[in-house]
N, C-alpha and C positions, 0 to 999 in steps of 0.2 A: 365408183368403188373406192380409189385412192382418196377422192374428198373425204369418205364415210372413217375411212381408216385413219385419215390424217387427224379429222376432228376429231376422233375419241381416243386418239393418243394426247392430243392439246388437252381435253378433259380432265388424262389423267394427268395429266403434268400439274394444270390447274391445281387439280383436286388435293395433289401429292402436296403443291406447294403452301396450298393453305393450312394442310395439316401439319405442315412444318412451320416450326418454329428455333430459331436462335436461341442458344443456351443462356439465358439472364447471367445478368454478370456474377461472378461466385461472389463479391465484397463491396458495398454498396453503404451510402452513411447512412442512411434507412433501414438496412438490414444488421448493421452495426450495434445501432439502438435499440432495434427489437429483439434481439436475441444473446444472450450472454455467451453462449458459446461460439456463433458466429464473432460477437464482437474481439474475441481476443483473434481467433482466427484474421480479421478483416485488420486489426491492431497490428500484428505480423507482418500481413501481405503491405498495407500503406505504408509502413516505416520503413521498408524491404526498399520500397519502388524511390521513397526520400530519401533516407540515410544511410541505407545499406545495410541495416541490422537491426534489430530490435529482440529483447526476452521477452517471451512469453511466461517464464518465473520472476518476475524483478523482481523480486523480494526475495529470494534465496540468493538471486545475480548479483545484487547489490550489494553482497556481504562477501570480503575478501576468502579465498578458498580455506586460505591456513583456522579465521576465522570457524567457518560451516564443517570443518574436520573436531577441531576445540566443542564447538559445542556437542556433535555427535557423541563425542567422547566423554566429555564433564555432564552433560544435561542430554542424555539416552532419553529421556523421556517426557521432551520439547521441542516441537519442531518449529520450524519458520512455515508462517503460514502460507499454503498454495494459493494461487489467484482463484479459483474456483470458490473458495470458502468464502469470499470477500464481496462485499455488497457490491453489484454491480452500476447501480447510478452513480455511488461514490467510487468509484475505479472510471467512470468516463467522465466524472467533475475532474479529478484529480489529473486525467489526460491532458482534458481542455485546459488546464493551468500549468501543462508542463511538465507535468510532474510522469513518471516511470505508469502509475497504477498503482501502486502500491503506498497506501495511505497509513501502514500500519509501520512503517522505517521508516527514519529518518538520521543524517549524518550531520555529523560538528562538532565543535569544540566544545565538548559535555563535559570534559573533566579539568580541564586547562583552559589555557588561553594558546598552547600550540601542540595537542596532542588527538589528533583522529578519535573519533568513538562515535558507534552506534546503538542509537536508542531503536529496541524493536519490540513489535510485542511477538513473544514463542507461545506456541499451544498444545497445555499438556496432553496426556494421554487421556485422561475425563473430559476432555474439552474445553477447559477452563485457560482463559487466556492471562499470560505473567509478562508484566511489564518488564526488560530488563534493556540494561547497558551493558556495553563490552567497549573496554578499549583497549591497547598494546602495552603490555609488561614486560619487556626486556625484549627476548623470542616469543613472548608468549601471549596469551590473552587473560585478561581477569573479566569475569561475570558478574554482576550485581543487578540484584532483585531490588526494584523499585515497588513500593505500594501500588500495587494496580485497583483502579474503581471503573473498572469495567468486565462486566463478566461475559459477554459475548463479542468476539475478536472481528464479525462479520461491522457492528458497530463502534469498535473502539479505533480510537486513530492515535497517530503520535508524529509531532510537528519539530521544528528547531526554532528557536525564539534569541532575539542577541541579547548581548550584554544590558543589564538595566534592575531598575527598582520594579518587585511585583508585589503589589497589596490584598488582601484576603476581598473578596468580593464583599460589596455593601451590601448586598442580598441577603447572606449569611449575618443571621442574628448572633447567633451563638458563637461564643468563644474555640480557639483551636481544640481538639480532641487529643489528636493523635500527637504520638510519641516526637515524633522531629514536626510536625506540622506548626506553621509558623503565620503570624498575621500579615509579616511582609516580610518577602527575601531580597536580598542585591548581590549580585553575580557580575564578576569580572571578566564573564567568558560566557558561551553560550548556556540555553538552558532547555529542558527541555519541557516540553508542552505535550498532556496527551488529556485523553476523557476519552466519553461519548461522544459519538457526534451528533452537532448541532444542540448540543446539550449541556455538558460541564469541560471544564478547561483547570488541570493541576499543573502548574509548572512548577517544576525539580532544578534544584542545583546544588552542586556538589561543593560542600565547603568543608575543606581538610580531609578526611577520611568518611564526610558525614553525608549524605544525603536529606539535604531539606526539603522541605514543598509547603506552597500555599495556594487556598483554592483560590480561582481568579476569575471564576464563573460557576454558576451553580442555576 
């Protein structure tokens, strides 16, 4: 009687046990990959356990507070774009290089040779994304609107390039169009680079009060 009893508690035990199963791990580089919203989730938890910290907005993060108050206030109706909007293979390219996630900011000596500034692209309220710069004015911040030729911010990126000669690309038959567009620029400070991605390339540079660009890929 106790064998009969003992064996069909081992059963259940058996039984219970194969219907259990360990919780899969919640952040996994496979699950990373496959899923965008995992992925930042999994982005958080790994940089947590590395460096102690990581944003989940770097791209609002990366812009000084005084800055993200300035825009609010001057440009109501542009926001820094959230990681959600953002192409997700190019926010884990952009990882794997080091980089924050966010491929649509970028910082440097845009105006000077030793004055902070951020090239970012903001996204109006039609969804139309506007290249702009900002850098420090006294206390304060100044805003400038760069030509943007990219009309969806999921695919537009914006890079920082050093000091140097940039020449209009040999692709390009035709002569400059646009108003400051230039067949070659030379900048004694950084410059900035933005487009499509894997597609066109304009770099900008600030000479005097002007904003030039030439296209450098098309």
């Amino acid at each position: 009687m106790f064998g009969r009893t003992r064996a069909r508690h081992q059963g259940a035990d058996e039984g219970f046990l194969r219907r259990w199963q360990p919780p899969a791990p919640c952040c996994t580089w496979s699950a990373l990959m496959r899923h965008a919203t995992s992925f930042l989730a999994c982005v958080v938890a790994g940089a947590t356990l590395f460096s102690g910290h990581v944003s989940a907005e770097p791209c609002s993060d990366a812009l000084p507070s005084g800055l993200v108050k300035h825009l609010v206030k001057e440009r109501p109706g542009l926001s820094v774009p959230a990681m959600r909007s953002l192409d997700t293979a190019s926010v884990e390219a952009d990882v794997r290089d080091g980089g924050s996630g966010c491929y649509v900011l970028a910082h440097g000596k845009f105006v000077d040779a030793t004055s902070d500034a951020y090239a970012f692209y903001g996204v109006s309220n039609n969804g139309h994304p506007q290249l702009v710069v900002a850098f420090k004015i006294g206390e304060g911040w100044a805003l400038e609107n760069l030509p943007t030729f990219c009309d969806d911010v999921k695919f537009c990126y914006v890079r920082k390039d050093g000091p140097g000669w940039y020449t209009r690309s040999a692709a390009l038959n035709s002569p400059p169009v646009g108003k400051n567009e230039r067949e070659e620029v030379r900048s004694s400070h950084d410059v900035v680079v933005a487009g499509h991605l894997e597609s066109t390339a304009v770099t900008y540079a600030k000479q005097g009060d002007t904003w030039v660009y030439v296209w450098t890929s098309d």
